[in-house]
N, C-alpha and C positions, 0 to 999 in steps of 0.2 A: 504494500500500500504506500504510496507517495505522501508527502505529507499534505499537497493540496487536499487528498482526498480523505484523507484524518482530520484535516481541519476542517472541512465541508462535514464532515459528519459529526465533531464536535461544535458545530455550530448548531447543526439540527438535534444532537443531543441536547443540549443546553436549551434552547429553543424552548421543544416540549419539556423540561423539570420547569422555567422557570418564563412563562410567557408572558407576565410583565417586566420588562427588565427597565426598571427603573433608578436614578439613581437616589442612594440610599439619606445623601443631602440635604435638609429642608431648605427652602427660596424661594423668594417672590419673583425676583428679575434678574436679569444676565450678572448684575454690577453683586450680587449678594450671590448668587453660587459660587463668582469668583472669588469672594471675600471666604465664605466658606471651604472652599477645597483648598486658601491656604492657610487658615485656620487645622484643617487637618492631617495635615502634615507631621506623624508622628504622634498622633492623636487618634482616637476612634469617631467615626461619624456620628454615632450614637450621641455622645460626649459634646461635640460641636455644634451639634442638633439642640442639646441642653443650653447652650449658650448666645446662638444668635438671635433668639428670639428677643433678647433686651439689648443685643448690639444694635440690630436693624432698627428696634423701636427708637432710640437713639440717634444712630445716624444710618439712615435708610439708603442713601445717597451719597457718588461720591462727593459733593457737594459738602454735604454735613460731615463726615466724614474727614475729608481734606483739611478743615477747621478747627478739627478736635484736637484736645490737650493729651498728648500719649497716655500720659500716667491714667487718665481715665477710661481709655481704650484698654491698657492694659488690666487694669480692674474686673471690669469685666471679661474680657477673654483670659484671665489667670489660670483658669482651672484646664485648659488646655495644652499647657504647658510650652516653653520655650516665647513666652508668653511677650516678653518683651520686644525681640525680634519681628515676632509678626505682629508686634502692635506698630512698629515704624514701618514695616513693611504696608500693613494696611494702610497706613496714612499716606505714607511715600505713593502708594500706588494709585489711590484716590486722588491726589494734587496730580500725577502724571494723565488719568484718564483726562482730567479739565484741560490740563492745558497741550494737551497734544493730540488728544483724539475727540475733543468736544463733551468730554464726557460720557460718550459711546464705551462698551466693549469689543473691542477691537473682533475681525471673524477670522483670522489668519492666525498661523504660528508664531511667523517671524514678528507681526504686534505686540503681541501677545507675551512672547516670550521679552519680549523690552521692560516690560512692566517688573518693578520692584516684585520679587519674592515671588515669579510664574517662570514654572521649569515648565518642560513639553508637555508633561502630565498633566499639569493645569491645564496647560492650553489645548491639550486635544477635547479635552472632557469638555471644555467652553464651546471648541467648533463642533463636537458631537453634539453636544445634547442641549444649546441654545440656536448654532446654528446649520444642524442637521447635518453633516460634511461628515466624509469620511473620516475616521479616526481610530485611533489606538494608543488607550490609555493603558499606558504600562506601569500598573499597579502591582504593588507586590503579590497580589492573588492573580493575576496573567501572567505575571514573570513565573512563578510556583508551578502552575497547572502548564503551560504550554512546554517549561522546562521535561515533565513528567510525562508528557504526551510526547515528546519526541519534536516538537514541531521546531523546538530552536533548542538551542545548547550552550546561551550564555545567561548573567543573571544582569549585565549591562543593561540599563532601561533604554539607553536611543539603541542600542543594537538590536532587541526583544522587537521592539516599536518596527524597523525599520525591514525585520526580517519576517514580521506577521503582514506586512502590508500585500504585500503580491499570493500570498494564503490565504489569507478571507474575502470574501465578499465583499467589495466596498460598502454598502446597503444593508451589511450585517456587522461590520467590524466595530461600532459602536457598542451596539447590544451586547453583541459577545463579551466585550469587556465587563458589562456590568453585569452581565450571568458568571461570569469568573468570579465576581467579588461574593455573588450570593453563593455557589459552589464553593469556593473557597471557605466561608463562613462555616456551613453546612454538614459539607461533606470531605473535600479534600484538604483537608486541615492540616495546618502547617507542623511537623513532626510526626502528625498520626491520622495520616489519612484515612480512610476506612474505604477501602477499595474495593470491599464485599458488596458495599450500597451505591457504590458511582456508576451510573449510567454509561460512562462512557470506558467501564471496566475491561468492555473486549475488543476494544482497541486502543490502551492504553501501553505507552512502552513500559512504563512504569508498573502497572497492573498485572502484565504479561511476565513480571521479572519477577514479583514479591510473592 
């Protein structure tokens, strides 16, 4: 089996376990998912889901945002830890959306990635799933799962990224992503997978060794 054809069916694996594939984020608008996924950076979504609901109320915008006194951004996003970093990041990157991109979310990488404290991971998640574009978010549960599938054989995230793109489906490779994270969660759990209950058990290189 090729691995197009492992990924093609790891996609339709995934597909039917997990047919909303949403992501796991709370947000109203482009400018707060992206506030959000660097909020979670080293943090659980769960966790950061706890917390923006009184950053947003706050400052909803980069507008209000760009404005704001650190020390009380970081206040609130404390409990996510690394707390101060991404509280100048969040500011830094709210004063850059104003005065370079009108206050827009940028729908490209190379934007995207300009912005204070947005690696590719942010930025694919942004062109995935605000502006529907192909993508591939290389999250530590697609680097995990595709490592154990055989489909790539490094844990580098631009390399994982770069070597699932011509394997998936551009129309799928968003999704996919976010069925890896639910999978990941679930089933293929990092140290102790359960490889008895994974769907994608007979075709897995991984599955097929252990």
């Amino acid at each position: 089996m090729t691995k197009q054809e492992t990924a093609l069916r790891a996609v339709n694996a995934l597909k039917n376990e997990y047919p909303d594939a949403l992501c796991s984020l709370e947000y109203g608008t482009p400018f707060q998912l992206l506030a959000a996924t660097r909020l979670s950076a080293q943090c659980t979504d769960a966790r950061v889901n706890m917390v923006t609901p009184a950053l947003f109320e706050k400052y909803p915008t980069p507008s209000e945002l760009a404005k704001a006194d650190v020390a009380d951004v970081e206040g609130l996003i404390h409990s996510c830890g690394f707390f101060r970093a991404k509280a100048r990041d969040l500011i830094a990157m709210s004063r850059m959306l104003l005065e370079k991109f009108g206050g827009t979310v940028p729908d490209n990488i190379e934007d995207l990635t300009s912005l204070p404290g947005v690696g590719r991971k942010t930025a694919n998640l942004i062109c995935g799933d605000v502006y529907g574009k192909p993508a591939v978010v290389a999250d530590t549960h697609l680097i995990r799962i595709t490592n154990l599938l055989g489909l790539v054989d490094t844990r580098d995230p631009v390399k994982v990224e770069r070597e699932l793109i011509p394997l998936l489906p551009p129309e799928e490779s968003n999704n996919f992503c976010h069925r890896c994270v639910l999978h990941g969660r679930a089933v293929c759990i990092s140290g102790r997978p359960k490889c008895g209950e994974c769907v994608m058990k007979d075709f897995c290189r991984h599955a097929a060794g252990s």
